[in-house]
C-alpha positions as CSV (number, residue, x, y, z in Angstrom):
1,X,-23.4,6.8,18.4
2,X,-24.0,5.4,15.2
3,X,-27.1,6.9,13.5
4,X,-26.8,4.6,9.8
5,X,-27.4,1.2,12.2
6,X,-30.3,2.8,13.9
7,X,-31.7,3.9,11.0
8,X,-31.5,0.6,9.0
9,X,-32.6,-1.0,11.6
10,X,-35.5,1.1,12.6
11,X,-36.9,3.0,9.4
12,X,-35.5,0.6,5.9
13,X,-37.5,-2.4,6.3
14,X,-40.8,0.4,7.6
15,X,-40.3,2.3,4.7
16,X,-39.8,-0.5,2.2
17,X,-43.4,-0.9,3.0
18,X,-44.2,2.0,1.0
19,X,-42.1,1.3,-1.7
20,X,-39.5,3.5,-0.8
21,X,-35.7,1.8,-1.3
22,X,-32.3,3.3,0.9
23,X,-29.7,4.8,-0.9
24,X,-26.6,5.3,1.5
25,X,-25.1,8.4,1.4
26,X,-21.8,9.9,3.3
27,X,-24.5,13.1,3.9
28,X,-27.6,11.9,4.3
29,X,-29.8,8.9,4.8
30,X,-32.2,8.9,1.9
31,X,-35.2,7.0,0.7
32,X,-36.4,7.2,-2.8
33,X,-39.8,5.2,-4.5
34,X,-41.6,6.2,-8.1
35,X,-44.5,6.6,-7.9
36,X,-46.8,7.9,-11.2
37,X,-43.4,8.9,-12.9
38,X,-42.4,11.3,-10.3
39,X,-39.8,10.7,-7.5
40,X,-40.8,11.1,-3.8
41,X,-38.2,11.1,-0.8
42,X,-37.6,11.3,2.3
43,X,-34.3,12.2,3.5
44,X,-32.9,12.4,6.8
45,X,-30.0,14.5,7.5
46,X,-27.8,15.5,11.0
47,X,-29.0,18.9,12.1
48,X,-26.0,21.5,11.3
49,X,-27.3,23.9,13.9
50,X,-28.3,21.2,16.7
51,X,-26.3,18.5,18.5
52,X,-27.8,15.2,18.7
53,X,-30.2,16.4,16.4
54,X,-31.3,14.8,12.9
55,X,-33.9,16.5,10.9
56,X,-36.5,14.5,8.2
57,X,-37.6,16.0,4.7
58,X,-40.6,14.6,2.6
59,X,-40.3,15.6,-1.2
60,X,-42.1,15.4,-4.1
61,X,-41.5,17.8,-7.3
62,X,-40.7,21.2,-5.7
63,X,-42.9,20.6,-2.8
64,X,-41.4,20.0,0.8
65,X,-42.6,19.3,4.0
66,X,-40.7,18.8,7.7
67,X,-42.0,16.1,9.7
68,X,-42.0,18.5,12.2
69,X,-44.6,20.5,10.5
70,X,-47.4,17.7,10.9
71,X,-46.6,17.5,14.5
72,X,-48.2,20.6,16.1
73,X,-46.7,20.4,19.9
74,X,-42.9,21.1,18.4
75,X,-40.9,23.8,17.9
76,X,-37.7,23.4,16.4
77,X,-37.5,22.0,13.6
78,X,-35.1,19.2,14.3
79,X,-35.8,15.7,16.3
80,X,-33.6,16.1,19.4
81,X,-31.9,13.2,21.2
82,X,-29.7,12.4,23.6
83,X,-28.8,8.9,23.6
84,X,-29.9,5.8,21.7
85,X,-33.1,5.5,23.5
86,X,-34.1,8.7,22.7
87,X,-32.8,8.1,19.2
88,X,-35.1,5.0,19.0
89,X,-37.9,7.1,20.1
90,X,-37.4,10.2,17.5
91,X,-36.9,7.4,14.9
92,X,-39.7,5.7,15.7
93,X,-41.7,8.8,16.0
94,X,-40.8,9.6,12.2
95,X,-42.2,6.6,11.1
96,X,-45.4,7.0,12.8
97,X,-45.4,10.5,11.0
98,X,-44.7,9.0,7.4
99,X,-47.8,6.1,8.1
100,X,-50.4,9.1,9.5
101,X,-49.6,12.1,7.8
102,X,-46.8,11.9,5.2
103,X,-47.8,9.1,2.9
104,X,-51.3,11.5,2.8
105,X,-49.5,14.3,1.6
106,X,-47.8,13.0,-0.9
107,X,-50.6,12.0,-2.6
108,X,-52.2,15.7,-2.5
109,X,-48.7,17.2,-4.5
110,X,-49.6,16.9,-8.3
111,X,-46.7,16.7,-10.4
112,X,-46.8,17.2,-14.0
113,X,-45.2,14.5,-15.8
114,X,-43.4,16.0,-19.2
115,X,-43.4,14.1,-22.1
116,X,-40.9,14.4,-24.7
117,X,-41.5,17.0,-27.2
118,X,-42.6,16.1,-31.0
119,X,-39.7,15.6,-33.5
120,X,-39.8,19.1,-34.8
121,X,-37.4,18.8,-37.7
122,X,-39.8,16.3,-39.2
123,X,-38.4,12.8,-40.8
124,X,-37.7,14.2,-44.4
């Protein structure tokens, strides 16, 4: 089953919405937007300890969140499928996370944005 055309097809255009642009990967399927100076993703990944499994990862600074963790009636931490429509359906339900909880939470994470340091050796 191929995952990448699902993905495009499903979450790219969804996401785009948000400002986020795709960057392929052999690894992972990552989308990446700037917002305030700070990076935000979300990355999607094949679950190493599932089968038919694909887990999603909001980021921002050194704070992380599982979509599964917004959803309270889970637990694993992985979407499961087990064919394409199920695949659809897990894709699908990550976007309706990212729209009602995840776009939310990025805006809590505060970031400090460093500036660059004043010339200490002076201009002389």
């Amino acid at each position: 089953m191929n995952i990448t055309k699902y993905i495009e097809e499903i979450l790219v255009d969804r996401f785009a919405q948000f400002g986020f642009k795709y960057e392929k990967s052999d690894f992972n399927w990552t989308f990446i937007r700037e917002n305030g100076g700070v990076k935000e993703y979300i990355e999607i990944e094949k679950s190493e300890w599932y089968k038919n499994a694909i887990r999603c990862e909001y980021r921002k600074g050194t704070s992380s969140r599982n979509t599964i963790a917004f959803l309270r009636d889970r637990i694993e931490q992985v979407h499961v499928y087990s064919d394409e429509t199920t695949l659809r359906e897990e894709l699908e339900s990550i976007v309706e996370v990212t729209e009602k909880f995840a776009m939310d939470w990025f805006e809590t994470i505060k970031v400090g944005v460093k500036s660059s340091p004043d010339n200490f050796l002076g201009s002389e």
